[in-house]
Each structure stands twice: as C-alpha cells, then as structure tokens.
Backbone as ProteinMPNN parsed JSONL, in Angstrom:
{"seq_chain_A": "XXXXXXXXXXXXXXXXXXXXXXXXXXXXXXXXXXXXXXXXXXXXXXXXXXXXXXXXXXXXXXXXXXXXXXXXXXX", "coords_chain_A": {"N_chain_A": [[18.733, -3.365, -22.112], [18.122, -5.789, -20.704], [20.535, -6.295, -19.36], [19.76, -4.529, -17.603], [18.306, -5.454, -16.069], [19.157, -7.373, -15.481], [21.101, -6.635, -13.44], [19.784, -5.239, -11.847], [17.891, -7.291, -10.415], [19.833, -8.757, -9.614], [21.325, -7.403, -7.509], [18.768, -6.668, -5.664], [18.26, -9.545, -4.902], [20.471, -9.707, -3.307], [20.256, -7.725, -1.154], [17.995, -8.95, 0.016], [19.46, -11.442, 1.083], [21.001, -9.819, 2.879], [19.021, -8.829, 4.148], [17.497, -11.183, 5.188], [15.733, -12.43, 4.245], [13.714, -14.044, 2.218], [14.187, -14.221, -1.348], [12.684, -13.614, -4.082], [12.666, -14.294, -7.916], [11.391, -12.273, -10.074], [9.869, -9.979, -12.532], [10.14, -6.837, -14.689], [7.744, -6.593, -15.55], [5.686, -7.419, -13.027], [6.321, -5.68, -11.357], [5.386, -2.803, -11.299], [2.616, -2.737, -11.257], [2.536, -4.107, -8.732], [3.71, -2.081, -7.443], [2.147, 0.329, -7.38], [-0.136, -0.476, -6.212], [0.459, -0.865, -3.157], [1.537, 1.579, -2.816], [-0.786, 2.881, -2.82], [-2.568, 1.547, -0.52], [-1.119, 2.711, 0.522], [-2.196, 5.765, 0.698], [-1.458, 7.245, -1.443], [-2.203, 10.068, -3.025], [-1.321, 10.843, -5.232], [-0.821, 9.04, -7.155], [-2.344, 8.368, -9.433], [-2.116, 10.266, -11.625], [0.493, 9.461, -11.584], [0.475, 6.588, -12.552], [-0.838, 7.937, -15.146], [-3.072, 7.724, -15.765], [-7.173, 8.223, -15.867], [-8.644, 8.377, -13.802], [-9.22, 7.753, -10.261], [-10.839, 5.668, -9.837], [-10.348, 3.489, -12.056], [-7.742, 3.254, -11.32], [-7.827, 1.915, -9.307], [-9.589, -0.701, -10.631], [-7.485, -1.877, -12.268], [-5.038, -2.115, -10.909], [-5.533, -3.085, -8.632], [-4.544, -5.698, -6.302], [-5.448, -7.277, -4.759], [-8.08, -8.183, -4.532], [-10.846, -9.981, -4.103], [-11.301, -13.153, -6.506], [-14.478, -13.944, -8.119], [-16.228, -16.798, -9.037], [-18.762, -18.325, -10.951], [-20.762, -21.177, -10.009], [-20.89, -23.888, -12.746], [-22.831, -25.868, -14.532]], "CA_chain_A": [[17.664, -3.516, -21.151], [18.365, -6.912, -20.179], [21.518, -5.83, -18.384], [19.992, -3.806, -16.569], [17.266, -6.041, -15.654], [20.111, -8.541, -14.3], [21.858, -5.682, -12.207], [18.647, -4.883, -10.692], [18.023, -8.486, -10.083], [21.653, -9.309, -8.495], [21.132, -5.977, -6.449], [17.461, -7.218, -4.996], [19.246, -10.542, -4.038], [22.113, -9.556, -2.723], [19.388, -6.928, -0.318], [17.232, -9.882, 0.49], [20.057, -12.41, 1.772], [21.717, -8.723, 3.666], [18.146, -8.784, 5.015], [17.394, -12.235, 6.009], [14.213, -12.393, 3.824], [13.677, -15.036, 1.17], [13.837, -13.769, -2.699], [11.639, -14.265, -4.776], [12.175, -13.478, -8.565], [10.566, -10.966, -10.57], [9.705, -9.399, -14.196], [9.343, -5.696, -14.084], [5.864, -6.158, -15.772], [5.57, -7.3, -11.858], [6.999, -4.189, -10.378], [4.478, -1.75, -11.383], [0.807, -3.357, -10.036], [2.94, -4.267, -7.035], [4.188, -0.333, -5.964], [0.502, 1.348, -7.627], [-1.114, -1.412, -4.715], [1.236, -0.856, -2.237], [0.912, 2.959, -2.731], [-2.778, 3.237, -2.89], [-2.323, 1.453, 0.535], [-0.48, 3.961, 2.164], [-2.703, 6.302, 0.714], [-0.832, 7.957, -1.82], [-3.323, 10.448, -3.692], [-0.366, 11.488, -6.77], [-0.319, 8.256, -7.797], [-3.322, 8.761, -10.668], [-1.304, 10.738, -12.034], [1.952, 8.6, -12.297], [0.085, 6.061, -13.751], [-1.449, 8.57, -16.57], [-4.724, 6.924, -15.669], [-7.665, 9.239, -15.865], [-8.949, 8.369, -12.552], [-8.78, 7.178, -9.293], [-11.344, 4.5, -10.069], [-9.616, 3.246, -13.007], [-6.356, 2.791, -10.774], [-8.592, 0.749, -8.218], [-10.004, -1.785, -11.008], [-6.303, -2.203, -13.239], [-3.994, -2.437, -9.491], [-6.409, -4.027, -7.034], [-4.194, -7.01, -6.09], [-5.994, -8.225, -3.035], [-9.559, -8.437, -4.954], [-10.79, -11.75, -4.383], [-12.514, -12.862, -7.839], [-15.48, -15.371, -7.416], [-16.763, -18.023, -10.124], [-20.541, -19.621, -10.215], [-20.332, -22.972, -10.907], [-21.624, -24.606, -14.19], [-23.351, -27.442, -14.541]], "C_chain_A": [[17.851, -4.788, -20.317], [19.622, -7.307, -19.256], [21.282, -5.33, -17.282], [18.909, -4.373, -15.593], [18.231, -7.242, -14.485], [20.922, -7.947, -13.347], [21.01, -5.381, -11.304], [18.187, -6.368, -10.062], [18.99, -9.181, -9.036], [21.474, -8.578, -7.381], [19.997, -6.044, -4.99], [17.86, -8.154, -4.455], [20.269, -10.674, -3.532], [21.038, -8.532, -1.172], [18.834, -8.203, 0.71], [17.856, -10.832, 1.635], [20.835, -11.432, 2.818], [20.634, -8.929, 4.719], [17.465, -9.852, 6.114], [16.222, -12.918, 5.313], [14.509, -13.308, 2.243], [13.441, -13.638, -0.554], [13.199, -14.394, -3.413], [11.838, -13.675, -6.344], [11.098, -12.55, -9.436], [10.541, -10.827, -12.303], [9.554, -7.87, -13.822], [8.047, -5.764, -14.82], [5.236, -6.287, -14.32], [5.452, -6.154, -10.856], [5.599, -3.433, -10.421], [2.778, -1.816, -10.594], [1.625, -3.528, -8.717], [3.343, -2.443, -6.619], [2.739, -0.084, -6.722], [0.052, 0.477, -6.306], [-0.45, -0.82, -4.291], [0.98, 0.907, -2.198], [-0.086, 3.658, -2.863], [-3.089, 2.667, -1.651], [-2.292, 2.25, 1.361], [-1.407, 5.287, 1.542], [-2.174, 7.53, -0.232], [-1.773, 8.819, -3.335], [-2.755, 11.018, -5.022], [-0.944, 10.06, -7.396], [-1.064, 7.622, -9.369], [-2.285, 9.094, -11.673], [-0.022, 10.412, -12.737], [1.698, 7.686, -12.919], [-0.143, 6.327, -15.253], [-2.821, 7.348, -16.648], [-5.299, 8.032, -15.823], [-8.708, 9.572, -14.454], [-8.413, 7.193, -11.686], [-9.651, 5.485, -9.279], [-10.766, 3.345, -10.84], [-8.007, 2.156, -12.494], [-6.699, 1.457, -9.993], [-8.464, -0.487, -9.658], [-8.206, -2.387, -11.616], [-5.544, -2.643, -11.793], [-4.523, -3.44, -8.512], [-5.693, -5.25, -7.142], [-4.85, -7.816, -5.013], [-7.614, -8.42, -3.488], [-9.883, -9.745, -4.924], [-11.917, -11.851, -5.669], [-13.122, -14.639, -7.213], [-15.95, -15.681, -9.026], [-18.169, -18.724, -9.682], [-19.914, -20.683, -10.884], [-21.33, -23.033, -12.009], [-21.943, -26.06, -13.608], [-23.507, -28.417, -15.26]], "O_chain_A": [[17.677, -4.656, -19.106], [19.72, -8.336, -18.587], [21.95, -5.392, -16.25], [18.662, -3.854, -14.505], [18.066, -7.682, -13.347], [21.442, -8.628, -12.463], [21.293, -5.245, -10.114], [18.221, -6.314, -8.833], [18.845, -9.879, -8.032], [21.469, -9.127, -6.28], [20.192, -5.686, -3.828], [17.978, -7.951, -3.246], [20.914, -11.703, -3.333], [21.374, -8.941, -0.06], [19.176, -8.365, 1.882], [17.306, -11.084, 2.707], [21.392, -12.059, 3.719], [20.924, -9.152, 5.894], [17.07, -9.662, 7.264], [15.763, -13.948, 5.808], [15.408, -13.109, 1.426], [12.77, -12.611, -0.659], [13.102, -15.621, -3.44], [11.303, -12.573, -6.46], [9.945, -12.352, -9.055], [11.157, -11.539, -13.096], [8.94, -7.57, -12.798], [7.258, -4.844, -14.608], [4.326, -5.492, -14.086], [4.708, -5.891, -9.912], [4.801, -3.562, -9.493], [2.15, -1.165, -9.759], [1.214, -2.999, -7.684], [3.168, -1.877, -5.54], [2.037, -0.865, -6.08], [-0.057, 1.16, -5.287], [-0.395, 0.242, -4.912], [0.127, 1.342, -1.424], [-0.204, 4.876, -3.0], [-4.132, 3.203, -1.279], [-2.902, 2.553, 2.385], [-1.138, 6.181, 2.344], [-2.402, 8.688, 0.118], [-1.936, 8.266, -4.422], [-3.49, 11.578, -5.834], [-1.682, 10.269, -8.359], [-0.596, 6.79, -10.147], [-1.718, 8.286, -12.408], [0.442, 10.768, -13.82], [2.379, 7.507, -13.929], [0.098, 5.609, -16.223], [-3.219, 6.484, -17.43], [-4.581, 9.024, -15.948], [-9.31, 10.607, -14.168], [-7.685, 6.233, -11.94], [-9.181, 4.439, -8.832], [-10.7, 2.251, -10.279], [-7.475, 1.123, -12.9], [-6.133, 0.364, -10.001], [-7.415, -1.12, -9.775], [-7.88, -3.493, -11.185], [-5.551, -3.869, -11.684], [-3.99, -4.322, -7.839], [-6.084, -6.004, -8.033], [-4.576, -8.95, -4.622], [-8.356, -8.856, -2.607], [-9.312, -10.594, -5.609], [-12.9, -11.146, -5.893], [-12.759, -15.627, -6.574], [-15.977, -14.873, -9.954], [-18.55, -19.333, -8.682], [-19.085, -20.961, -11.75], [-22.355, -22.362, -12.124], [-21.558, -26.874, -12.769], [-23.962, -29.462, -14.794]]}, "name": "protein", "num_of_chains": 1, "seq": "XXXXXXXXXXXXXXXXXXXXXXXXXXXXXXXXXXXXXXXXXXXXXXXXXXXXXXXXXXXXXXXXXXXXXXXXXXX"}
C-alpha cells in the first residue's frame, strides 16, 4: 500500500510541475471528502450511493468542506 501511495504521489507531482500549479501533499484519508465535495458541486446525484451512505443528507453533513463552523464565546 505504501508503494502505491508513493507512485501516486510522484505521479500528482510530476502533473502539477507539467501543469504549472503548486503541489501540495496529501493522505488519501484526504482524497475522499475532497472528490464527494467537489462532486456534490457539480451536482453529481450517484454519488450517495458511492459513498454507501444512506442519504443525501448524510453526504451533506460528513463532506461539507466549505461549512463555516461558528463558536460562542465563554466567559
């Protein structure tokens, strides 16, 4: 696994510097909340499904990367 984690790694930075675009690394525990967002974006109505969530709500609260979270203050 860890092989293949550094081939996919080398592969992504080797893309990035082809592209012009800064790298940034990664974990795949990363990967997954980043494409479910990104494809709940574009509007992609399978993607319940590929999770094995049991809804679409579900996908919202676990993926939502752009949620801003708020804090009361203490005193």
């Amino acid at each position: 696994m860890e092989c293949d984690l550094r081939r996919l790694m080398e592969c992504a930075k080797k893309k990035a510097e082809k592209e012009g675009i800064e790298f940034a690394r990664f974990t795949l525990k990363d990967m997954r909340p980043a494409v479910v967002t990104d494809r709940v974006d574009e509007g992609d109505e399978s993607i319940t499904n590929a999770t094995e969530h049991s809804s679409d709500r579900m996908v919202r609260q676990v993926y939502d990367r752009w949620k801003k979270k708020t804090a009361r203050a203490t005193e």
